[in-house]
Biopython code that builds the backbone (N, CA, C, O; Angstrom):
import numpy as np
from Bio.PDB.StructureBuilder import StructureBuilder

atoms = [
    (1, "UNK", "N", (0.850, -1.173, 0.000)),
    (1, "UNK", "CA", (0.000, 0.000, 0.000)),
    (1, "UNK", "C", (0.896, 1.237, 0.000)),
    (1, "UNK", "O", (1.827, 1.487, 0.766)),
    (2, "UNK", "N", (0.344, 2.079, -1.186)),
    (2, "UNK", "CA", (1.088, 3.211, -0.791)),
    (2, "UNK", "C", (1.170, 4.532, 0.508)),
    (2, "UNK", "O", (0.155, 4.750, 1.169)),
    (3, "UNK", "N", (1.901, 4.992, 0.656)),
    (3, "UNK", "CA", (1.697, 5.686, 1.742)),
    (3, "UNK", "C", (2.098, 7.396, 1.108)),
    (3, "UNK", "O", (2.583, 7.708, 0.020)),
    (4, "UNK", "N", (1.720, 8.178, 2.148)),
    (4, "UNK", "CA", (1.571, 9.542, 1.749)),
    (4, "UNK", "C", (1.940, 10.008, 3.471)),
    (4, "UNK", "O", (1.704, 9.557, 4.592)),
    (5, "UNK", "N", (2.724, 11.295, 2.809)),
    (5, "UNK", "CA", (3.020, 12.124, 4.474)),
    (5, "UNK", "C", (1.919, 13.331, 4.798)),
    (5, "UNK", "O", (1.471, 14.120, 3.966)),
    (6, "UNK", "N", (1.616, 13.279, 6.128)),
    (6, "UNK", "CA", (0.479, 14.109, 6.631)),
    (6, "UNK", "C", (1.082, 15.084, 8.039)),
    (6, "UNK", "O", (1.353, 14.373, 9.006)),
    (7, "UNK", "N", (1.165, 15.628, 8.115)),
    (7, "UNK", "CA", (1.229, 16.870, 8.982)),
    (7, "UNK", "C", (0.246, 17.240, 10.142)),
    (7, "UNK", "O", (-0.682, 17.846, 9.606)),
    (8, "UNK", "N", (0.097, 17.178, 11.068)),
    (8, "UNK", "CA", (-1.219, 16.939, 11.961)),
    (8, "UNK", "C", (-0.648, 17.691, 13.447)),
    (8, "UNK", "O", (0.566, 17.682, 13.650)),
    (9, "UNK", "N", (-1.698, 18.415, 14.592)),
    (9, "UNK", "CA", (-1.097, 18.873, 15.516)),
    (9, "UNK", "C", (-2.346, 18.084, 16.035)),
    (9, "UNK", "O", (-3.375, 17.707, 15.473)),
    (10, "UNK", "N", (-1.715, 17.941, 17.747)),
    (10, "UNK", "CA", (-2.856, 16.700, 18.491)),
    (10, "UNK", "C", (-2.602, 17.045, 19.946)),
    (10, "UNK", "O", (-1.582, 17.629, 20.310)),
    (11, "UNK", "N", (-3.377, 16.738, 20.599)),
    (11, "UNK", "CA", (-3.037, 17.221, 22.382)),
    (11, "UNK", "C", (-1.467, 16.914, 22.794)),
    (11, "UNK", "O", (-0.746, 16.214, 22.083)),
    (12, "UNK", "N", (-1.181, 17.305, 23.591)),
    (12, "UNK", "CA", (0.292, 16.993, 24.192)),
    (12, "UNK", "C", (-0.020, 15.729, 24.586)),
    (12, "UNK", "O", (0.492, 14.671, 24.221)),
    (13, "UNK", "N", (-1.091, 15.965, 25.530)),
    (13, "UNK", "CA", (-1.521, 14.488, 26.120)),
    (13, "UNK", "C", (-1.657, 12.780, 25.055)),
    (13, "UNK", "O", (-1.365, 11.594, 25.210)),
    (14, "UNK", "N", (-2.128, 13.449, 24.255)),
    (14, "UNK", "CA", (-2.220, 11.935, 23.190)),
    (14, "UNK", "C", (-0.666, 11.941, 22.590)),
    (14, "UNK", "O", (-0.278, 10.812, 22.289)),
    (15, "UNK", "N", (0.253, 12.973, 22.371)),
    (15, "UNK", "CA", (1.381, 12.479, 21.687)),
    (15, "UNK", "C", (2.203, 12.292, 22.730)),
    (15, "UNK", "O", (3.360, 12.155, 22.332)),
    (16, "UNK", "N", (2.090, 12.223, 23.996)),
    (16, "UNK", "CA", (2.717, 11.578, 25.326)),
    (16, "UNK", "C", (2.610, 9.969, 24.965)),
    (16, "UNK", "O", (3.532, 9.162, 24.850)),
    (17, "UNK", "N", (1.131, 9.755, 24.817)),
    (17, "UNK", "CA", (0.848, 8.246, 25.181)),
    (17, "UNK", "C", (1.703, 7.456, 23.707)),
    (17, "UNK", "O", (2.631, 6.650, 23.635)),
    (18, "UNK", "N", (0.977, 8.055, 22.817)),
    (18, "UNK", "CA", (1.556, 7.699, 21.409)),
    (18, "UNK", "C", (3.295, 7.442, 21.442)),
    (18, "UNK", "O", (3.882, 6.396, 21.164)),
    (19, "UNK", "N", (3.743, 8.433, 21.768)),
    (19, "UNK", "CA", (4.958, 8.252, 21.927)),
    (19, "UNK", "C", (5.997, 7.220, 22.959)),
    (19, "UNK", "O", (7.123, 6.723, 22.911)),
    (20, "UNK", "N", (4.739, 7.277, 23.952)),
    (20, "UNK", "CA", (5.007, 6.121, 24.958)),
    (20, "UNK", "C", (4.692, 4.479, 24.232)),
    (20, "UNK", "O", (5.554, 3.630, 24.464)),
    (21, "UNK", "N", (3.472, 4.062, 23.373)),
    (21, "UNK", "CA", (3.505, 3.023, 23.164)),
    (21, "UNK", "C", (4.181, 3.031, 21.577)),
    (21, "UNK", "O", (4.460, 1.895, 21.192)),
    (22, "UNK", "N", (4.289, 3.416, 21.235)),
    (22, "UNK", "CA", (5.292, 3.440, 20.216)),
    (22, "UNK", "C", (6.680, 2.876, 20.636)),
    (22, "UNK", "O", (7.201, 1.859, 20.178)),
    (23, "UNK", "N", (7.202, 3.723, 21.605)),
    (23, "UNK", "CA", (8.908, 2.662, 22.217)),
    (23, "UNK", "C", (8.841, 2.022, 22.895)),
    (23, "UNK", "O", (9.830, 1.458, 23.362)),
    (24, "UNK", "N", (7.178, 1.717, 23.420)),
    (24, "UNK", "CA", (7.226, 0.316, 24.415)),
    (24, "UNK", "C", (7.191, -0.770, 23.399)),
    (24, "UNK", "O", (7.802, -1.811, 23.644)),
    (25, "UNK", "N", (6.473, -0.620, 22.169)),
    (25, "UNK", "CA", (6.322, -1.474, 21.466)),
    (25, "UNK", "C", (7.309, -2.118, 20.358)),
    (25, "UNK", "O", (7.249, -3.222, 19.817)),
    (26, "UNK", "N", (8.539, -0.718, 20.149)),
    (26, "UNK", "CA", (8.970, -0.739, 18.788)),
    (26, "UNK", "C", (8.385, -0.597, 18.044)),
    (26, "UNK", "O", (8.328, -1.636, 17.386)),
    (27, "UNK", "N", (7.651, 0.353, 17.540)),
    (27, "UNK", "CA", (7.001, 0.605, 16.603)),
    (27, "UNK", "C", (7.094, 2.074, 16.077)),
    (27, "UNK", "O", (7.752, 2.885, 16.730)),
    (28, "UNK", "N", (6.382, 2.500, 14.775)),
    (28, "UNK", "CA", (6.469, 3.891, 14.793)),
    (28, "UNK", "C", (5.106, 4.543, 15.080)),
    (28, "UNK", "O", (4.032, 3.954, 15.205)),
    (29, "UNK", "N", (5.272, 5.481, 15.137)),
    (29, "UNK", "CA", (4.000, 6.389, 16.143)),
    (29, "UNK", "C", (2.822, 6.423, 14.734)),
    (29, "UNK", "O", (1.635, 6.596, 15.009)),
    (30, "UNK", "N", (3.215, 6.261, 13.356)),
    (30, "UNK", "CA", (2.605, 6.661, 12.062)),
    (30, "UNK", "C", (1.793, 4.920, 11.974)),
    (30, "UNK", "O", (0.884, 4.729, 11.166)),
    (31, "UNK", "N", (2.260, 3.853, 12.858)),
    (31, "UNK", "CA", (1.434, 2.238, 12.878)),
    (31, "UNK", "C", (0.490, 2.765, 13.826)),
    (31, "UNK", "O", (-0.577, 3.018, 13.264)),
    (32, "UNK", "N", (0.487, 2.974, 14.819)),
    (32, "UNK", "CA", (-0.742, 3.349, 15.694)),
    (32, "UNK", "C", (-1.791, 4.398, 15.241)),
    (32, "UNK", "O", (-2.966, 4.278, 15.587)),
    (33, "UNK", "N", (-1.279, 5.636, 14.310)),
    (33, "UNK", "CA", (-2.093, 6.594, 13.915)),
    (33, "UNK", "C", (-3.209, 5.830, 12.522)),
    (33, "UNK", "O", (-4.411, 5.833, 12.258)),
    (34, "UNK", "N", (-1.947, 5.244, 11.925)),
    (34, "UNK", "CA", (-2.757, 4.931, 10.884)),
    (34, "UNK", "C", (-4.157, 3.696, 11.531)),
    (34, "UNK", "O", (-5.373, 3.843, 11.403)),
    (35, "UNK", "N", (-3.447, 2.600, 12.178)),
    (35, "UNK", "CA", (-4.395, 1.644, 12.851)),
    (35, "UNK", "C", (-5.882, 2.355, 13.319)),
    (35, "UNK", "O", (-6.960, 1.921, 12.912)),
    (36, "UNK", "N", (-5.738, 3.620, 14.322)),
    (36, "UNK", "CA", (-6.803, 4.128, 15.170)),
    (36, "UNK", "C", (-7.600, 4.658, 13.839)),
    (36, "UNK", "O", (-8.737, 4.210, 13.696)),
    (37, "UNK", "N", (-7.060, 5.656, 12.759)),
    (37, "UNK", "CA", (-8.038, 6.295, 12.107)),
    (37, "UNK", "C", (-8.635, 4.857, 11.069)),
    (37, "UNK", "O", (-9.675, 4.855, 10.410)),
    (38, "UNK", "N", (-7.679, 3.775, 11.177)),
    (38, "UNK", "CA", (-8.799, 2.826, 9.890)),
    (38, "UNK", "C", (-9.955, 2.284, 10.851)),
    (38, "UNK", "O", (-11.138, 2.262, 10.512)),
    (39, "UNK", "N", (-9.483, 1.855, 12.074)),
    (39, "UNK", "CA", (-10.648, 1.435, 13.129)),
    (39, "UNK", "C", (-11.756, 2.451, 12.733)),
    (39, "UNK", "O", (-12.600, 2.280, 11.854)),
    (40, "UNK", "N", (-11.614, 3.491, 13.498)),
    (40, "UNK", "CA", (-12.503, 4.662, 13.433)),
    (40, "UNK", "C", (-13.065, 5.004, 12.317)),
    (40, "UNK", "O", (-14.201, 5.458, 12.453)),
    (41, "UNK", "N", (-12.442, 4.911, 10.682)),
    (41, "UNK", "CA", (-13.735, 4.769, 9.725)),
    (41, "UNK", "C", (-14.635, 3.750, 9.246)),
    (41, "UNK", "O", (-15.617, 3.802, 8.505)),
    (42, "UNK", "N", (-13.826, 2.435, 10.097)),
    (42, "UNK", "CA", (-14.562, 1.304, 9.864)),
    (42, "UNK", "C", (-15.760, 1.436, 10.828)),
    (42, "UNK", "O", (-16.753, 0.761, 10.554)),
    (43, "UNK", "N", (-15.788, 2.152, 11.825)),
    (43, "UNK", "CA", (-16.816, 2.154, 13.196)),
    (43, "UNK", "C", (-17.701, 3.230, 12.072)),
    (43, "UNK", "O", (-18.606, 2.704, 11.423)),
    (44, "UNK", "N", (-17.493, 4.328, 11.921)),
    (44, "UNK", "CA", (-18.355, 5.190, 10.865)),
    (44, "UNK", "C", (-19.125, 4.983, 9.972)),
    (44, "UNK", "O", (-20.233, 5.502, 9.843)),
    (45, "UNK", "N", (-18.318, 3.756, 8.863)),
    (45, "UNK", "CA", (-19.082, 3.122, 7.644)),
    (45, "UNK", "C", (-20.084, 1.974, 8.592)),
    (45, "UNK", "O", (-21.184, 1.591, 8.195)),
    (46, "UNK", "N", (-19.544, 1.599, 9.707)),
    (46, "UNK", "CA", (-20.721, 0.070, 10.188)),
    (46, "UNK", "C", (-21.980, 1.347, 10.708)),
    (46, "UNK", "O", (-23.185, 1.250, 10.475)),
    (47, "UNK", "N", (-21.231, 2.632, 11.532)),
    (47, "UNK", "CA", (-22.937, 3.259, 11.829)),
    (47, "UNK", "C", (-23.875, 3.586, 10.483)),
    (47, "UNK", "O", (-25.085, 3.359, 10.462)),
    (48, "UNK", "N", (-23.117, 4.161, 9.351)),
    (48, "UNK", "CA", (-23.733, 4.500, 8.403)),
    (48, "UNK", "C", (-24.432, 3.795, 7.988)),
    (48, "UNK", "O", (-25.585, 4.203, 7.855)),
    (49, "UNK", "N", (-24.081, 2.227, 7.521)),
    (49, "UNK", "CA", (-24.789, 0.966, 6.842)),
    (49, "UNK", "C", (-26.225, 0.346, 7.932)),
    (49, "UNK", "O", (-27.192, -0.343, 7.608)),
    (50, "UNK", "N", (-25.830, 0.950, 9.323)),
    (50, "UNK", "CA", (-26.899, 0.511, 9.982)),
    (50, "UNK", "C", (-28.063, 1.504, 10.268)),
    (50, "UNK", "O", (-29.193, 1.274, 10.698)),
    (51, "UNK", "N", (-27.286, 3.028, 9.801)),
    (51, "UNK", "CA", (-28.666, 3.858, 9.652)),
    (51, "UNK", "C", (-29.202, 3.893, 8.387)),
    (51, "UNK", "O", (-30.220, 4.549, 8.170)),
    (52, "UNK", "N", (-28.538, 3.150, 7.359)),
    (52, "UNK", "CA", (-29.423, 2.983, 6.398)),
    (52, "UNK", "C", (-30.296, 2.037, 6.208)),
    (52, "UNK", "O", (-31.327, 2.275, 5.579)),
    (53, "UNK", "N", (-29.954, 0.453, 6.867)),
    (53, "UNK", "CA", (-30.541, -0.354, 7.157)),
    (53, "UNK", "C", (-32.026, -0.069, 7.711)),
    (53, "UNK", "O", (-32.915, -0.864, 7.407)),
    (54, "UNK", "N", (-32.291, 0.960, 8.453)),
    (54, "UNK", "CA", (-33.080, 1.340, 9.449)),
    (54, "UNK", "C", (-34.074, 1.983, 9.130)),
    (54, "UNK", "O", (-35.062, 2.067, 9.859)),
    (55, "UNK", "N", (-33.978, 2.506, 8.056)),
    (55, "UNK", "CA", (-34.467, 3.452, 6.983)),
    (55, "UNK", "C", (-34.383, 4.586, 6.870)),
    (55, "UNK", "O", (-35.155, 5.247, 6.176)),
    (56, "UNK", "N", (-33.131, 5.199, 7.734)),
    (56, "UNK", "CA", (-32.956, 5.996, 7.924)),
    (56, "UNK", "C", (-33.390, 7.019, 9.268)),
    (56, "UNK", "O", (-33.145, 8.221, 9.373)),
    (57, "UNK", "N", (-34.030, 6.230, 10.135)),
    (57, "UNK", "CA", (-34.544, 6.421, 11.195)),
    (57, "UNK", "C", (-33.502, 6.033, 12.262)),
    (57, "UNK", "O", (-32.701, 5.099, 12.301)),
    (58, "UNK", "N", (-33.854, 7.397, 13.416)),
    (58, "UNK", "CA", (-33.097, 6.838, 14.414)),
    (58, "UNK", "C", (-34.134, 6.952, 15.751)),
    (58, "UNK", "O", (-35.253, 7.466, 15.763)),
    (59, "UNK", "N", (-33.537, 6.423, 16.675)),
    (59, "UNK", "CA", (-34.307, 6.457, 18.100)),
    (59, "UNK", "C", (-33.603, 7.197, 19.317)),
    (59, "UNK", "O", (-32.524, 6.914, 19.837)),
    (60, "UNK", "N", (-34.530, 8.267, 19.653)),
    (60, "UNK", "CA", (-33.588, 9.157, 20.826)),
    (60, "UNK", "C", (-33.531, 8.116, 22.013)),
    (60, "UNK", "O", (-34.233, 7.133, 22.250)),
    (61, "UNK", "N", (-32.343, 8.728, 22.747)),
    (61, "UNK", "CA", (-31.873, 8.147, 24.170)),
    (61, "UNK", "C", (-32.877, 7.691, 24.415)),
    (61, "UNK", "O", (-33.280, 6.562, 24.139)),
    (62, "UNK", "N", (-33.461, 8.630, 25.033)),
    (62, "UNK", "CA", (-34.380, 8.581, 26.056)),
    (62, "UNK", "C", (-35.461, 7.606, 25.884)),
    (62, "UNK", "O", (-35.975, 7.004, 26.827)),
    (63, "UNK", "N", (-35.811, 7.460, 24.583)),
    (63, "UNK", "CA", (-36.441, 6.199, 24.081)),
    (63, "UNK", "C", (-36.149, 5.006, 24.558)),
    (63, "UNK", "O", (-36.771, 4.236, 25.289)),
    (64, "UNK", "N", (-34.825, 4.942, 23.900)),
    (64, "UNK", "CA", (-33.649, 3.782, 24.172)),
    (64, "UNK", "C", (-33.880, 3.291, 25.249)),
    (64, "UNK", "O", (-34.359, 2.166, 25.390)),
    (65, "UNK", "N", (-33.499, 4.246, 26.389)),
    (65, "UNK", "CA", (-33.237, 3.789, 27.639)),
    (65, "UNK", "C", (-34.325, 3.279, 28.309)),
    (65, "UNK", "O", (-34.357, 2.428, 29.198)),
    (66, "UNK", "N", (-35.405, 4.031, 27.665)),
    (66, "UNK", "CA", (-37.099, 3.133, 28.336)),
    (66, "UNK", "C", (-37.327, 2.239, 28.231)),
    (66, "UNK", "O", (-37.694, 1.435, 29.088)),
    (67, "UNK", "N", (-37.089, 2.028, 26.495)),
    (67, "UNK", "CA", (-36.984, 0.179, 26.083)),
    (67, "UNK", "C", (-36.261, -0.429, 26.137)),
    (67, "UNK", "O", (-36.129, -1.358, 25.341)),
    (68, "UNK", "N", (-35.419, -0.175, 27.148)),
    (68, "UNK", "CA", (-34.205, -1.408, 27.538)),
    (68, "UNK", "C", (-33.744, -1.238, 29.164)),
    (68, "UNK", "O", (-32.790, -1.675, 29.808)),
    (69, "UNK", "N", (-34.883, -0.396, 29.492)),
    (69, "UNK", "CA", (-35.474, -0.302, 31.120)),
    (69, "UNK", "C", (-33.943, 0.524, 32.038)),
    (69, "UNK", "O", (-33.608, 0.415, 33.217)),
    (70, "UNK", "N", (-33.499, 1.079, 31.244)),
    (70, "UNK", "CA", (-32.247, 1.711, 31.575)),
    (70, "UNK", "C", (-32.949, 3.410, 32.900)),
    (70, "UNK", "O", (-32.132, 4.191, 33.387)),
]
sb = StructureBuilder()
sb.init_structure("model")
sb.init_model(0)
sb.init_chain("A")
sb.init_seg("    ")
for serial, (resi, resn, name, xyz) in enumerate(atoms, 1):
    if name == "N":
        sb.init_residue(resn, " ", resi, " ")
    sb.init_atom(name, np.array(xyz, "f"), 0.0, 1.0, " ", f" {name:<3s}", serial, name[0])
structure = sb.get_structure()
């Protein structure tokens, strides 16, 4: 796969951790970035396919939580 360079500014706090499991792991900090954002559009495309499934309808919380006695 080809790859492309990206430029990005991010909390101190996340490029602490990043940077931390990156040399715990041996790895480079650009395997974890890339990993989290493919997760995260795969989580996006599964909500999308299931609000289309749905018919496009969604159900508020508060609904939710009645019918599942929350």
């Amino acid at each position: 796969m080809a790859t492309k360079p990206l430029s990005i500014t991010i909390d101190e706090e996340l490029s602490d951790k990043l940077t931390k499991i990156a040399a715990d792991t041996n790895r480079k900090k650009s395997y974890f970035v890339n990993k989290a954002l493919k997760e995260y559009f795969e989580e996006i495309e599964d909500y999308e396919l299931a609000f289309e499934r749905s018919g496009g309808k969604s159900t508020p919380i508060s609904k939710a939580k009645e019918a599942l006695d929350l």
